[in-house]
C-alpha positions in Angstrom: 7.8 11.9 -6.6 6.1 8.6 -6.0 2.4 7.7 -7.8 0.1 5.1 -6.7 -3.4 4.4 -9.4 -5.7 1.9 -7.7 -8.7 0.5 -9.1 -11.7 -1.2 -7.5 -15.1 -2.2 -8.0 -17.8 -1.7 -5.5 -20.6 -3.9 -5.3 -23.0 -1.2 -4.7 -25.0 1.6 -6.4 -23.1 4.7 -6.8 -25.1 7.1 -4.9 -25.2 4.6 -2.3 -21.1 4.7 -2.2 -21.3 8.4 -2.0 -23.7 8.2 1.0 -21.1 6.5 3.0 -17.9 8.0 1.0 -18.9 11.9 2.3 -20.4 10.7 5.8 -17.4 11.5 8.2 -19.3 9.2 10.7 -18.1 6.2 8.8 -14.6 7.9 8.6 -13.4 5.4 11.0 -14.9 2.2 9.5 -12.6 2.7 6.2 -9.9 5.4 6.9 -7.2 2.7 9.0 -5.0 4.2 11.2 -7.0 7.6 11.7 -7.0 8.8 15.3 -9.2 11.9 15.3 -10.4 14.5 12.3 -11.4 18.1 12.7 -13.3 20.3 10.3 -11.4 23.6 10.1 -14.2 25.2 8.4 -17.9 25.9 8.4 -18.6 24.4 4.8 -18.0 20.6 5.2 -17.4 19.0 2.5 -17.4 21.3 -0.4 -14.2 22.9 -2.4 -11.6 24.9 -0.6 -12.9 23.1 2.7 -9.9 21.9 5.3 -9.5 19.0 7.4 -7.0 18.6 10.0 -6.8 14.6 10.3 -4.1 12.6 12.6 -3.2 9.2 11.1 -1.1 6.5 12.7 1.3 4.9 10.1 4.7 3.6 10.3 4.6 3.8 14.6 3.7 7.4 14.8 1.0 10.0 14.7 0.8 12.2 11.8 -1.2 15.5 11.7 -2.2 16.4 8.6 -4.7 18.8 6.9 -6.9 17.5 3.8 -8.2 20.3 1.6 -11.1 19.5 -1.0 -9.6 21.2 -4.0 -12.1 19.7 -6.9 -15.8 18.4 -6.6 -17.8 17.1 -9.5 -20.1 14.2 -7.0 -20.9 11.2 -7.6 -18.1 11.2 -9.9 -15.2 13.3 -9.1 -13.6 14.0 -5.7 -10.1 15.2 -5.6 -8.1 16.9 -2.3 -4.5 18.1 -0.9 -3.4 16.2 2.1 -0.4 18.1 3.6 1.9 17.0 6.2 5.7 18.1 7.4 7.6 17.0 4.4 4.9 15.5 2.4 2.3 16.8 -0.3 0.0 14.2 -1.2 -2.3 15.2 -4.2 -5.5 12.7 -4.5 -7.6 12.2 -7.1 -11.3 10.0 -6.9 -13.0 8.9 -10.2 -16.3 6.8 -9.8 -18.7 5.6 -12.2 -21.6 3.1 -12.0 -22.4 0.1 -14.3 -24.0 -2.8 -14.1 -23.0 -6.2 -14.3 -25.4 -9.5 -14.8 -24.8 -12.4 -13.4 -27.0 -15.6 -13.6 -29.8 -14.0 -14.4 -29.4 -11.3 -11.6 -28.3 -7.4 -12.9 -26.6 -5.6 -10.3 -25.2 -1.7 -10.1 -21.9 -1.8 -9.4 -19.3 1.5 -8.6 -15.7 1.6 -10.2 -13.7 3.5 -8.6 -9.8 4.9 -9.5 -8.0 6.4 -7.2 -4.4 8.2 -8.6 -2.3 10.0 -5.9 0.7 11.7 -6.1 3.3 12.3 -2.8 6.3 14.8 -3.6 8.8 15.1 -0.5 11.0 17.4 1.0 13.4 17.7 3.5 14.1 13.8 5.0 10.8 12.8 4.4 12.9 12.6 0.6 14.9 9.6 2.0 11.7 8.0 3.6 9.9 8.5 0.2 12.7 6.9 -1.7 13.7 4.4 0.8 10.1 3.2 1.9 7.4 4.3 -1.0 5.0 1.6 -0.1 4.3 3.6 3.4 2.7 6.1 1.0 1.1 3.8 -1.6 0.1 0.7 0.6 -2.1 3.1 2.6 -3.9 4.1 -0.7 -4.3 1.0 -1.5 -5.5 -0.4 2.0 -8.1 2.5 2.3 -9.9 1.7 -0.5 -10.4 -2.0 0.0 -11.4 -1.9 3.4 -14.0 1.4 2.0 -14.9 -1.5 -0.4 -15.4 -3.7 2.5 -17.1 -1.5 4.3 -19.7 -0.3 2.1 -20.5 -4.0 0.3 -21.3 -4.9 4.3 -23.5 -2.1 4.8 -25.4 -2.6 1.9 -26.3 -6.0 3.0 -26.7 -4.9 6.4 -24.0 -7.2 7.5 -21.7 -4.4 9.1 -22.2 -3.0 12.6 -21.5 0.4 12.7 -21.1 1.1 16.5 
């Protein structure tokens, strides 16, 4: 088993974060690699809902499905991502402070993210040989979310 904790801070409100973090429209602008995502059921968004996502990484397309398996928003998102070979179990902790600077207070978002990839089959020998596949992606999703959101809060991002 391989565990990746990352920890950012957003330079945004928190309900602003969760806006853009549930808002599969922006999927794209944060999510690297993703090809395509399709909601396999009628409750988007809420525990025990599924996902089928494909990802490029390493060269090739995955297909995998995301289920939401805990929900406690603005401050707790956790899912299942499930591939051929590979459980990843995710877990989203945000909370909002504020930090002054010069004079100026600002609402910031911290966020943690803690996953968790178990292997079977060769994906074992990939996992072992290669973990920072699995844990560089973690880390690269939620700086360029950080990105993302930090530019659309000061309107500097173009979402087309």
């Amino acid at each position: 088993m391989i565990s990746s904790n990352q920890k950012i801070t957003i330079h945004c409100p928190i309900d602003y974060v969760m806006e853009l973090f549930k808002n599969q429209d922006y999927f794209k602008h944060w999510q690297r690699g993703l090809v395509s995502f399709k909601n396999q059921s009628q409750q988007i968004g809420e525990v025990g809902s599924k996902r089928l996502m494909k990802i490029k990484a390493a060269g090739t397309v995955i297909t995998m499905t995301e289920e939401i398996t805990a929900l406690d928003l603005p401050h707790l998102w956790e899912a299942t991502y499930r591939t051929s070979g590979v459980l990843n179990k995710q877990s989203n902790r945000f909370r909002e402070s504020e930090i002054t600077t010069n004079n100026t207070t600002q609402k910031v978002t911290h966020w943690e993210s803690n996953s968790s990839f178990k292997f079977t089959g060769m994906m074992r020998l990939i996992g072992k040989a290669q973990p920072q596949l699995f844990t560089g992606q973690n880390r690269q999703h939620i700086e360029d979310f950080k990105t993302f959101a930090e530019a659309m809060y000061t309107n500097t991002w173009n979402v087309n």
